[in-house]
N, C-alpha and C positions, 0 to 999 in steps of 0.2 A: 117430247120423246128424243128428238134429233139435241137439244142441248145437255140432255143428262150425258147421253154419251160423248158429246164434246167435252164438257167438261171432265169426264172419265177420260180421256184422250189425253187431254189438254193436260190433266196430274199426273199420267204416265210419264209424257213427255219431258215434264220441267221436274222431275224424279231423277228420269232418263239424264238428262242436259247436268244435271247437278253432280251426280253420279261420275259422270265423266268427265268433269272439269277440277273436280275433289283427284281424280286419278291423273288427269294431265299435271296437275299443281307437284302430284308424288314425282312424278315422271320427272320434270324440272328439277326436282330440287336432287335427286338423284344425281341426275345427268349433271347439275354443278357441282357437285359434292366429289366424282370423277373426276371432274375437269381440273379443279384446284387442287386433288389428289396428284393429278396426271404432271401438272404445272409443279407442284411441290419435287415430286419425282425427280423430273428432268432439272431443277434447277441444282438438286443436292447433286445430280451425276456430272450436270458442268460444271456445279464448283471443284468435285472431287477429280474430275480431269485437271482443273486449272493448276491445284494447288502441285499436281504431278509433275506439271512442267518443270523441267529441271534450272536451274538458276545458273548465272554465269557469276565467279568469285573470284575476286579478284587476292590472292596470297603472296607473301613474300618467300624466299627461298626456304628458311627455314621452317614454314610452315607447312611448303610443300615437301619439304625432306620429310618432317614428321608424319604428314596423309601417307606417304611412301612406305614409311617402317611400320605403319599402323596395318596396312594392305596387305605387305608380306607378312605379317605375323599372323592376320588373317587368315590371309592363303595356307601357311602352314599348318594351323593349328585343322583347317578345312581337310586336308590333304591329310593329318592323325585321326580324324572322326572318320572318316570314308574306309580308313584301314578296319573300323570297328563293324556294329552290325546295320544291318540293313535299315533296319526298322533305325536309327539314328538319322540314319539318311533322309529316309522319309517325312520324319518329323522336323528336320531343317527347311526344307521343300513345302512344307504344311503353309506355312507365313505366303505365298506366291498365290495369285489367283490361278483355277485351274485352266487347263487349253479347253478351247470348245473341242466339243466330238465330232468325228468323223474327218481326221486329217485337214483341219482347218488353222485358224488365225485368229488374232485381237490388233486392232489397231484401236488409236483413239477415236476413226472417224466410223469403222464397222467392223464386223466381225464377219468370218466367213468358212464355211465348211467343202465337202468336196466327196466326190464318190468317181471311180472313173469316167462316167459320162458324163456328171453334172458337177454345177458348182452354185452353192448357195449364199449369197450376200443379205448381209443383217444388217441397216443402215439407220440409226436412233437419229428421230426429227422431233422439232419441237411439238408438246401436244396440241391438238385441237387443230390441225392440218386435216385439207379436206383433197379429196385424190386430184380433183381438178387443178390446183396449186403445187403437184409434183412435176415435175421434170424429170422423164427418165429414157433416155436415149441409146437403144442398143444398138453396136453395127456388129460390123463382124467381126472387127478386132479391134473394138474400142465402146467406151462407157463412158456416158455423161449421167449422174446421178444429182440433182439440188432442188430447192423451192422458187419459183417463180417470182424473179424481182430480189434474189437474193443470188451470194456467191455459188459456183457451184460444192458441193459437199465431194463430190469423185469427178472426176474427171482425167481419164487416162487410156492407153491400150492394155491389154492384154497380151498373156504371155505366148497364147497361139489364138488359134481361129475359134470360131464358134459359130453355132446356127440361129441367128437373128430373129429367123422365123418361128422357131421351138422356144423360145427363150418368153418370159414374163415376169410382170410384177404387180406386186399388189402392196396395199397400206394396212397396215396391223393394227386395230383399238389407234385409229389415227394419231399412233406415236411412232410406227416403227414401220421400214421400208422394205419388204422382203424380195429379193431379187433371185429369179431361175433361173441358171444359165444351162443351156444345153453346150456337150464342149463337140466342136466338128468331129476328131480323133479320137473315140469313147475306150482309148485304152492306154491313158498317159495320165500321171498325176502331174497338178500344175505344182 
């Protein structure tokens, strides 16, 4: 009696066991499939920063007189479209990436928005960073932001005070650093 039900048990179980090792297998190949998504991502946006950097050229006179009458005509022709309609305007401006919202910034190393009281820091890390491996140091008028055993990513003060205490951060889909700043003075934009 006691072995039929064991064995009743026993093919529950290794049902059970199979069932959930077929679903962890899912789970894996998921979870790399992100990973090498995530890695893919981040390498296309530091190549696309690198190629940004602008270059130093070296010219001779005449070439920089010609860059010079190339600008002014430019400039000119700039300053005949502006006189026209609006909607011209806009369409020259289309080619630019847009600003973040809410009275904020782009730099190459984060992005950052702003409301009277607060100020929100966007800080892109490489993926698969895990929270114990950030570095993020807030005082009162100053920020240290990087990876542990690597350069700092920020580091610098601020343009006034802030509450250290109010303030946090957290790591996003362990790609991106989101930063709360609470600001001391909640009726000043930075």
């Amino acid at each position: 009696y006691y072995k039929k039900h064991w064995k009743v048990g026993q093919k529950k179980r290794h049902e059970i066991h199979e069932k959930n090792r077929i679903a962890d297998e899912e789970r894996k190949a998921k979870a790399e499939a992100q990973r090498q998504k995530d890695e893919e991502e981040y390498r296309k946006k530091q190549e696309e920063l690198a190629s940004k950097t602008s270059t130093i050229e070296e010219v001779t006179d005449e070439e920089a007189a010609a860059i010079k009458a190339n600008k002014q005509a430019t400039d000119e022709e700039g300053a005949e479209k502006k006189d026209g309609d609006d909607e011209d305007a806009k369409s020259d401006d289309g080619n630019k990436e847009p600003l973040p919202e809410g009275n904020g910034g782009t730099t190459d190393k984060y992005t950052w928005t702003q409301t009277l009281g607060a100020l929100e820091l966007f800080v892109p890390v490489r993926p698969g960073l895990k929270a114990k491996q950030i570095v993020c140091d807030i005082g009162s008028d100053s920020l240290k932001v990087g990876v542990k055993g690597e350069p700092m990513i920020l580091e610098g003060k601020f343009h006034a005070k802030i509450k250290p205490d109010d303030c946090m951060w957290t790591l996003v889909d362990n790609k991106l650093i989101q930063i709360t700043i609470e600001k001391f003075d909640n009726m000043k934009w930075w």
